[in-house]
C-alpha positions in Angstrom: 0.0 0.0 0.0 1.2 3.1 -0.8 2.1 5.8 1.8 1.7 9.8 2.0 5.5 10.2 2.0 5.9 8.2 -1.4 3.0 10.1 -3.1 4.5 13.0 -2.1 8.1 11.6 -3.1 6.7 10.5 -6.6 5.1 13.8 -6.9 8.0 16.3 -6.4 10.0 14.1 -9.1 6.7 14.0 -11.5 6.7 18.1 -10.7 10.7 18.6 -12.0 10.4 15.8 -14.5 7.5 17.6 -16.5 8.4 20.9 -16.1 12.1 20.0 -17.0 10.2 18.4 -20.5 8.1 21.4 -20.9 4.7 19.4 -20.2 2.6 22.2 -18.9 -0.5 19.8 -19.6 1.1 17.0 -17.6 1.6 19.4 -14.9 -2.0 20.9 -15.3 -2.9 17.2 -14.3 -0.8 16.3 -11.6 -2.2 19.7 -10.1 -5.6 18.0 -10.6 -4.8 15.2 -9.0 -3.1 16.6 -5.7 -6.3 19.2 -5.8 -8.2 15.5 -5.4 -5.8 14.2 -2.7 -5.9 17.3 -0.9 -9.7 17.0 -0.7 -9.4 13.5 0.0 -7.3 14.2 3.2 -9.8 17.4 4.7 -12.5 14.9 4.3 -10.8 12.7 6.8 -9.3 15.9 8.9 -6.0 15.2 8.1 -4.7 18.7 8.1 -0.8 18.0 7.6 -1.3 15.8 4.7 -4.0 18.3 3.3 -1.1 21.4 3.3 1.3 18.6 2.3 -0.8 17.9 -1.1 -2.0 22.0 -1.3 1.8 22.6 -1.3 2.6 20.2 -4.5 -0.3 21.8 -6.0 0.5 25.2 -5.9 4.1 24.0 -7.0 3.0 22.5 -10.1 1.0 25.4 -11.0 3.7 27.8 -10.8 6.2 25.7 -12.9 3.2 25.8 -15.6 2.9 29.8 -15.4 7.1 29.2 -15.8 6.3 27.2 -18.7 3.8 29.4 -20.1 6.3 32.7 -19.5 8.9 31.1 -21.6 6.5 30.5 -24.5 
């Protein structure tokens, strides 16, 4: 079973490995998807893990805008 440390693991190198490629759309849904684990985790009150997966977000949107600025 997975854990909250590898997801978050697996998502900062996702994060650099997509912007690094230029693949704002990958990035645009790996944002989705922590949005979805962020929600998942206030649902069951875990607050650390819920700033843990709005943190990621917000990271992968701003390496998009970065992407988008170098267009």
């Amino acid at each position: 079973m997975l854990t909250i440390d590898q997801i978050v693991t697996y998502s900062e190198h996702a994060i650099a490995a997509k912007f690094l490629a230029g693949d704002r759309e990958g990035l645009r849904r790996l944002q989705l998807a922590l949005g979805v684990l962020m929600e998942a985790a206030q649902a069951a009150n875990d607050h650390a893990s819920q700033t843990r997966f709005r943190n990621l977000a917000a990271q992968a949107a701003n390496k998009q805008e970065e992407i988008g600025g170098k267009a």
